[in-house]
C-alpha positions as CSV (number, residue, x, y, z in Angstrom):
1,X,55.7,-34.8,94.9
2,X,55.5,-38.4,96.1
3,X,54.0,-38.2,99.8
4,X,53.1,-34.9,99.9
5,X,49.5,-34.4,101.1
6,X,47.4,-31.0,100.4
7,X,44.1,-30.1,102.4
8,X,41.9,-27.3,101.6
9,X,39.0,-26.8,103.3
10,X,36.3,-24.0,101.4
11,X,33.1,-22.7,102.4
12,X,30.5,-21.5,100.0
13,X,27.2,-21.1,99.6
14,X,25.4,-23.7,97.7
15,X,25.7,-23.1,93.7
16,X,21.5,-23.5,93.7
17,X,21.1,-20.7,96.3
18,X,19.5,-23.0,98.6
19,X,20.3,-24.1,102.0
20,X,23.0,-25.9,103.0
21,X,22.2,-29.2,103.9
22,X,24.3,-32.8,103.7
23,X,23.9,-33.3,100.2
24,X,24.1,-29.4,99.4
25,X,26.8,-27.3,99.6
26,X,29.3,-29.9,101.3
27,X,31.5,-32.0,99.1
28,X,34.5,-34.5,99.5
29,X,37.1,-33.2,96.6
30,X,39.6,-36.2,95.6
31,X,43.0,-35.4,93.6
32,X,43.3,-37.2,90.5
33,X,46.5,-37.7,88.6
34,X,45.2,-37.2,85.2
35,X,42.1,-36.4,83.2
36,X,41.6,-40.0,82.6
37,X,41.6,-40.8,86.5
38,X,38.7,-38.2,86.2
39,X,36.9,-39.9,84.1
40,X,37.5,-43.6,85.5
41,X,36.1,-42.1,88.3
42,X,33.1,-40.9,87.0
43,X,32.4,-43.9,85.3
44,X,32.9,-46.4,88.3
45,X,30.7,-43.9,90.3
46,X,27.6,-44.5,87.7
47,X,28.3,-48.2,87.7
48,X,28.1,-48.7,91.5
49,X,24.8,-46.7,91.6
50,X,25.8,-43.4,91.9
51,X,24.2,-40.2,89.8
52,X,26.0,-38.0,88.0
53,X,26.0,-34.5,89.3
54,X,28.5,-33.0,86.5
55,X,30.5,-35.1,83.6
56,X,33.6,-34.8,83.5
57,X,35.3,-32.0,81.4
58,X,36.9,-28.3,82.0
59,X,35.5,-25.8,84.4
60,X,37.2,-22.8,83.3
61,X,35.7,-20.9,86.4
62,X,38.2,-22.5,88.6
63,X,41.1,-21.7,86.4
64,X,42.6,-23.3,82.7
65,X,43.3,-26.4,83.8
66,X,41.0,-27.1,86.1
67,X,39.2,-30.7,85.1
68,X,36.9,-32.0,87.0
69,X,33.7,-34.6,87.4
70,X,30.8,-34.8,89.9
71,X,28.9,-37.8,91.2
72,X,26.4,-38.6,94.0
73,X,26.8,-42.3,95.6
74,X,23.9,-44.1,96.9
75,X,23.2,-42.2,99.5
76,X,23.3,-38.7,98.3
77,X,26.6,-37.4,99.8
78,X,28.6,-35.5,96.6
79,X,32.3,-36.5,95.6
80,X,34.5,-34.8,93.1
81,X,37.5,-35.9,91.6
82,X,39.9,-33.2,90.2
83,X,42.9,-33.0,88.2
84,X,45.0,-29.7,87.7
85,X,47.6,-30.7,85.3
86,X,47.9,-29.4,81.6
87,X,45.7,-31.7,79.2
C-alpha cells in the first residue's frame, strides 16, 4: 500500500552465540520492493566500502519468499535489505 509504514522490532540472540554487542546481534532491516532492489543494495554497499555479511539470495528459514542481503558499512553497524514478494 502506498504510505503505509510497518515496524517490527525482534530480539534474538546473536546467530554466532556470542554476545551482543553494536555490531552483533543488532541490525537496521530496510524493505525493498523487489529482489533487484536487494541486490542494488548490496552492490552499492560493497562499492561505498562496506563488507558483505550475506549476498543476496533466499533464506528459506524465514519463510518461501523471504530474499534478503547483508552488508556492514564502514563502520561496522549491520543493514539488511529485504523483499517478501514472490520471485
Amino acid at each position: 500500500d502506498e504510505g503505509r509504514v510497518e515496524l517490527a522490532l525482534w530480539l534474538c540472540k546473536p546467530f554466532n552465540g556470542q554476545p551482543a554487542t553494536a555490531g552483533n546481534g543488532s541490525m537496521v532491516a530496510l524493505a525493498a520492493n523487489s529482489r533487484a532492489q536487494v541486490d542494488a543494495f548490496h552492490d552499492v554497499a560493497l562499492v561505498h566500502g562496506g563488507s558483505s555479511e550475506g549476498a543476496p539470495g533466499l533464506r528459506p528459514c524465514y519463510g518461501p519468499d523471504f530474499y534478503a542481503a547483508y552488508v556492514r558499512d564502514p563502520d561496522g553497524n549491520k543493514l539488511a535489505a529485504v523483499c517478501r514478494a514472490a520471485g
